[in-house]
N, C-alpha and C positions, 0 to 999 in steps of 0.2 A: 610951395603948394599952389598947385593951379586953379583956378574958378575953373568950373560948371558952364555952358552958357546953357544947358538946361535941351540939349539937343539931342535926341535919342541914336543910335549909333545903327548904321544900317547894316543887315548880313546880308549875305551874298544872295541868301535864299529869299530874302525880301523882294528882291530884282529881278526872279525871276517867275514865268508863268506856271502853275501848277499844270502839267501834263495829264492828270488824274481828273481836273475840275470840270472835263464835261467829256463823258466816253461819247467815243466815236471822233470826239474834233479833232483836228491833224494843225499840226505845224506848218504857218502861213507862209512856209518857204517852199512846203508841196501843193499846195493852193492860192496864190494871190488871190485877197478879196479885192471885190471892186470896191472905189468910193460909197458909199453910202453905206456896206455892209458890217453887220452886228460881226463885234469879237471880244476875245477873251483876251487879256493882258493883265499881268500882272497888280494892276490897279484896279482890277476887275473887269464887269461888260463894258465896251464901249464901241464907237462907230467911227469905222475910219473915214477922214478926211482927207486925205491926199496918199497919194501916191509915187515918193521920191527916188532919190538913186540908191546907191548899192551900200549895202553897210560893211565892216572888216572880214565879216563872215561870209559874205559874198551874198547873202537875203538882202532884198528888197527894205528898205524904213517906212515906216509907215507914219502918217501922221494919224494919233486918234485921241476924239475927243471922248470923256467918261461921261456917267447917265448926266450928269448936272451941267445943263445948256450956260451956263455962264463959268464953266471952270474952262481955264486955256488949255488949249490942246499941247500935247506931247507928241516924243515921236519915241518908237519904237523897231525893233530891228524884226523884221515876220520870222524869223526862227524864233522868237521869244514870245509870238502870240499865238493864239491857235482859233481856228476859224469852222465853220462845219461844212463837212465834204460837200462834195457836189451832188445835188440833187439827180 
């Protein structure tokens, strides 16, 4: 019998952005946001911080930080975040 170590088990659908969570916004692979701009990822709103190289999918990675100025930033692949069109 194996222990527990008490760590919830993630689904695939966990990882990914809800496409639905804000009509009109587009996958940040048909819009690079700039640095400092508001997005949607799967961890929720947050602002990206950098702008890296190319991920498996061939989208841009994104670094982004979430609303809480002291949680470390992540990165993300812009096909999995979505951003709002162009003005």
């Amino acid at each position: 019998m194996s222990k527990s170590n008490g760590t919830k088990r993630l689904r695939a659908e966990d990882g990914r952005v809800d496409l639905t969570a804000r009509p009109g916004w587009i996958p940040a692979q048909e819009r690079l946001p700039a640095v400092g701009e508001q997005v949607l990822c799967a961890g929720g709103p947050g602002e990206v911080v950098a702008l890296l190289g190319k991920t498996g999918d061939g989208s841009r990675l994104l670094e982004i930080r979430l609303g809480d100025v002291q949680a470390k930033p992540f990165f993300a692949a812009a096909s999995n975040v979505l951003v709002a069109p162009a003005a």
